[in-house]
N, C-alpha and C positions, 0 to 999 in steps of 0.2 A: 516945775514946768507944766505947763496946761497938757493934757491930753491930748495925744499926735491921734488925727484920723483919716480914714483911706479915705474920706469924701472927696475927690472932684480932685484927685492924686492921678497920676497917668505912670503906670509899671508897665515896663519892656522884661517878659518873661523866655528866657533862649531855653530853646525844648519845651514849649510852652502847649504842645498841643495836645499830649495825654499823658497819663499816668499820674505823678506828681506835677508835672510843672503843668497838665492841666490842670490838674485840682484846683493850682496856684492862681491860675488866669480866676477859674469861675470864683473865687472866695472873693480874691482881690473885687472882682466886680460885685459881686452881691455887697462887701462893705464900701461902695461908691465909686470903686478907679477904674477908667480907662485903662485897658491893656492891647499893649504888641504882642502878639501869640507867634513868634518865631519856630518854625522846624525846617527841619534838615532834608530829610527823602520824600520823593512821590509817591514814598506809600504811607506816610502819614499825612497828605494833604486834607484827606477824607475828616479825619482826625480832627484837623485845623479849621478847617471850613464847618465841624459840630462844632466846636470850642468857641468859635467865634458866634455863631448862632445863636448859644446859652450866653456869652458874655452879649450882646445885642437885646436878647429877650428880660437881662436881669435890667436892662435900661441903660445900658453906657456905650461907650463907643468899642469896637474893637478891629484891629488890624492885622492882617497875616501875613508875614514873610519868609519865604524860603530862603538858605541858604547855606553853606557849610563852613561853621566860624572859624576852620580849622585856615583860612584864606582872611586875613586880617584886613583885606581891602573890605569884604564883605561885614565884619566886623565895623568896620567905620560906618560904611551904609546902610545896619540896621539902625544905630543910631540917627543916623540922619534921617531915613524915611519916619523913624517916630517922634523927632523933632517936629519935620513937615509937616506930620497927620495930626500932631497932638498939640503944637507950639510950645512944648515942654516936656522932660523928661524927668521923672524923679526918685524912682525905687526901679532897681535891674536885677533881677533873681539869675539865675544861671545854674538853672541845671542837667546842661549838659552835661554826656557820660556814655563810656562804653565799656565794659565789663570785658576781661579775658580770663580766663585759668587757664594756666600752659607754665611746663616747668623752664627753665630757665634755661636748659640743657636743648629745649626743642620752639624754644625763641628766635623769629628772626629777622632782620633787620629789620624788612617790612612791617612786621607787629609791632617793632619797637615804636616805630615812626608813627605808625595809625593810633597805637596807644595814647602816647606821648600828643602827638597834634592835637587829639582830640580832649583828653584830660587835663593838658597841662598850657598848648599854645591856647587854644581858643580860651582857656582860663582867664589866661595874663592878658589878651586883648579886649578880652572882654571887660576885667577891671579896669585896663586903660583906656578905655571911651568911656565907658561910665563915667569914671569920674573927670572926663572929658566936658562931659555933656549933662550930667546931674545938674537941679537946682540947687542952692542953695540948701543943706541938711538934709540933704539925699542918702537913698539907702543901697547899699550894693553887699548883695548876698551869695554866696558860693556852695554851690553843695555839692563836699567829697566825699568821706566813707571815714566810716569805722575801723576799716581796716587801716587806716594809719597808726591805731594804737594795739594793734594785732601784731601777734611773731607767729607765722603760719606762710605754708608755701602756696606756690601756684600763681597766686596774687602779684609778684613784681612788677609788672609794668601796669598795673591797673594801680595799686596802691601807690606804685613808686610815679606814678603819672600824676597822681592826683596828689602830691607829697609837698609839692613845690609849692601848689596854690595858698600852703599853710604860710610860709613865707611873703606870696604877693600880697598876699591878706593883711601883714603888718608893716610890709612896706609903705602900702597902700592907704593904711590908717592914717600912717604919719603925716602921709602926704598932702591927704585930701582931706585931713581932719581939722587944714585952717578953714575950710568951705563949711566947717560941718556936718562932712559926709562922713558917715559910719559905714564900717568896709567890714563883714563878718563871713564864717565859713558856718556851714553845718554836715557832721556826718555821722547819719544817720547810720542803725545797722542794717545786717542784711535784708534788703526790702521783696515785700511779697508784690515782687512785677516779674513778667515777664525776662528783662534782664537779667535776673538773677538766677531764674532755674535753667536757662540755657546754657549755665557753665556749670551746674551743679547735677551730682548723683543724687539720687533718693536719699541714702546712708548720710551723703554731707547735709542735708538738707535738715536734717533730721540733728544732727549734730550741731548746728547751727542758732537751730529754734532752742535747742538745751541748753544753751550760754546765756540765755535772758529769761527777762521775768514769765514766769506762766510756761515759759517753752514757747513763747510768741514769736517771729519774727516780726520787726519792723511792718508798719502798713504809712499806706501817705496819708492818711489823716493823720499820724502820730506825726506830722511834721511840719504839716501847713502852719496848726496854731503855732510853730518857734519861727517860722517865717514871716508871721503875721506879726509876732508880737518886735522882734529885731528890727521890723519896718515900721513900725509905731512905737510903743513905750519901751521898748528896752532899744531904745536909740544910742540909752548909751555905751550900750557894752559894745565895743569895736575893738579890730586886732585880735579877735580871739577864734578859736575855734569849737564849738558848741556838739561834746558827742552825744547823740540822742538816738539811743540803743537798747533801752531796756537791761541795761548793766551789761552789754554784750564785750565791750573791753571800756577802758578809763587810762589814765594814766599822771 
């Protein structure tokens, strides 16, 4: 098959305004596509409104929309406004995500539910508009954690949130795979953002970088190019899920 490329391609990135899923926006654009730069709070507008900026000055179009996907109506209408803006949707990355450590003994409903909406609903509706509203051999990518092939505590409703996605991921393949939509997950190990040293001790942190190669933890460059490459030439690996950890767990 010829070589798939991001040229004149339009990706709807959710959490698309910093960290990774910024990275994601600006790459995406410096290789030719149109991006929707979706975030969630007002204090990442700032955030979206630069990302958009850089994705504008690499030469493409870019779009910003708030909204909290954990609300599936809103879900529906990020697709729609980048319908609207773009006349086409083709490649949907999603990397929303919210990080807890708490034992399970001092879990409570409300966590369960913040966890869960945010990890695991806006997951599943997120795949379900996509492949909603995808072109024709469209790409939709998911990014959960490493921690699904981990046996360690603290983690359950972060891991066990993001657990399910491994499932909609191959429901999803089957589904959408007569369109030639490729449906993949990626998780990554523990990443050096922000998110991650707010549930972490120094001692865990430090334990953590000792599970992988160099004593490194994860960085988001180490994951854009498996982003990049699932959305162009490894179009065909779908249903699967992709640990890219630095040997941090396997399974």
């Amino acid at each position: 098959m010829a070589k798939i490329a991001l040229k004149d391609k339009v990706t709807v990135v959710a959490g698309g305004a910093k960290n990774l899923g910024g990275l994601i926006s600006t790459t995406f654009a410096r290789e030719g596509s149109d991006i929707l730069i979706h975030y969630n709070s007002d204090s990442t507008k700032q955030a979206a409104e630069e990302t958009r900026k850089e994705v504008e000055a690499l030469g493409r179009k870019a779009v910003i929309f708030q909204a909290d996907l954990t609300k599936p109506d809103n879900v529906t209408r990020l697709f729609e406004v980048a319908r609207a803006e773009f006349g086409r949707v083709d490649i949907a990355v999603n990397t929303v995500g919210m990080v807890l450590r708490k034992p399970i003994s001092e879990t409570t409903e409300e966590d369960y539910d913040i966890m869960f909406g945010v990890n695991s609903k806006a997951a599943y509706f997120f795949i379900k508009e996509a492949g909603k509203n995808l072109e024709k051999d469209g790409k939709i990518i998911t990014i959960v954690t490493s921690l699904l092939a981990a046996f360690t505590d603290g983690y359950s409703t972060y891991a066990g949130g993001k657990a399910p996605v491994e499932h909609f991921t191959r429901a999803a393949a089957k589904e959408f795979g007569t369109k030639g939509i490729s449906v993949t997950a990626i998780g990554p190990g523990p990443m050096d953002t922000p998110f991650f040293y707010g549930e972490e001790t120094p001692e865990r942190v430090e334990f953590h970088k000792s599970q992988a190669m160099n004593g490194f933890l994860t960085v988001i460059e180490d994951i854009v190019p498996i982003v990049k490459f699932l959305a162009t030439d490894g179009w065909w690996i779908t249903g699967q899920t992709i640990f890219a950890n630095g040997g941090y767990t396997t399974r």
